[in-house]
N, C-alpha and C positions, 0 to 999 in steps of 0.2 A: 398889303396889296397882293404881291407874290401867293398868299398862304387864301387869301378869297377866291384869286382864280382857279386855283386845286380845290378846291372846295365846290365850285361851282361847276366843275366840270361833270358829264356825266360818265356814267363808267361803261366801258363795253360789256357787254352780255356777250359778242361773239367776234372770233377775227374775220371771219369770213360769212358773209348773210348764207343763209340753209339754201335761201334759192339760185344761189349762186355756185353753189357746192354741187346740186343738181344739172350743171353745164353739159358734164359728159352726157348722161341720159337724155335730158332734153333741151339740147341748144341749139341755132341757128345750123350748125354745122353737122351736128349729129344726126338731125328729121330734117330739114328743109333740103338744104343742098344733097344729101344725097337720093331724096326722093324728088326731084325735077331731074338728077343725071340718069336718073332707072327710068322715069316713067315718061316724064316732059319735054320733052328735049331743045323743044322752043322757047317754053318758060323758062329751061335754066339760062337759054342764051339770052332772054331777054334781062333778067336778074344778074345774071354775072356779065353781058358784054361782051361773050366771048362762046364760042359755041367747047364744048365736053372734050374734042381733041385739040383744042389748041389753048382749052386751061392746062389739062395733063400736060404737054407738050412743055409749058411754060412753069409747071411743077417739076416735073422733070429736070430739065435747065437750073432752077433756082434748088434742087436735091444735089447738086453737083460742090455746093458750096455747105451744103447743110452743115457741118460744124462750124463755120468761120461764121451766119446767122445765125444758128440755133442757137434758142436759150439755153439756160442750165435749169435743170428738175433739183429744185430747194424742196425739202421739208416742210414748207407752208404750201406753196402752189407749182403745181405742174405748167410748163409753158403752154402756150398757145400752139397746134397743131401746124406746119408748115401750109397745107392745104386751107383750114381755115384763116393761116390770114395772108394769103395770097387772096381768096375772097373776100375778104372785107376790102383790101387793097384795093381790088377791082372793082368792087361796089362802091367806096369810097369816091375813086377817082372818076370814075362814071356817073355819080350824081350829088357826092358832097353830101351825103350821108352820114349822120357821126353815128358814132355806136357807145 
């Protein structure tokens, strides 16, 4: 039984999907968000909830504790940007949004 289910498993071709690897370049955090704080200023409040000085403001705040939250940088994946998921946080909790 044990010896069919390894058998029938498939095998990975990759640890991480190519499009996913592509995050830095082209991710929600990298093109969106920072082109509604340059250009939009409405849309980015209207997307984050919160207008451009009082995300910083609460970035800021939450840079205060950065190593007690911050991930650790393993060998497989980089963590998540502090700015980026304070936005998801707040897109999150403003409309229950999954990601």
């Amino acid at each position: 039984m044990e010896q069919q289910r390894k058998t029938l498993r498939k095998a990975r071709s990759y640890w991480v999907c190519p499009w996913l690897a592509r995050r830095k370049l082209f991710g929600q955090w990298e093109r969106l968000i920072h082109e509604l704080a340059r250009k939009d200023k409405s849309s980015c409040k209207n997307f984050l909830r919160v207008n451009r000085d009082l995300f910083m403001d609460i970035l800021n705040k939450i840079g205060q504790f950065g190593p007690c939250i911050m991930k650790k940088c393993t060998f497989w994946r980089e963590p998540l940007k502090p700015g980026l998921r304070l936005a998801l946080t707040l897109r999150y909790l403003a409309t229950g949004d999954n990601f």
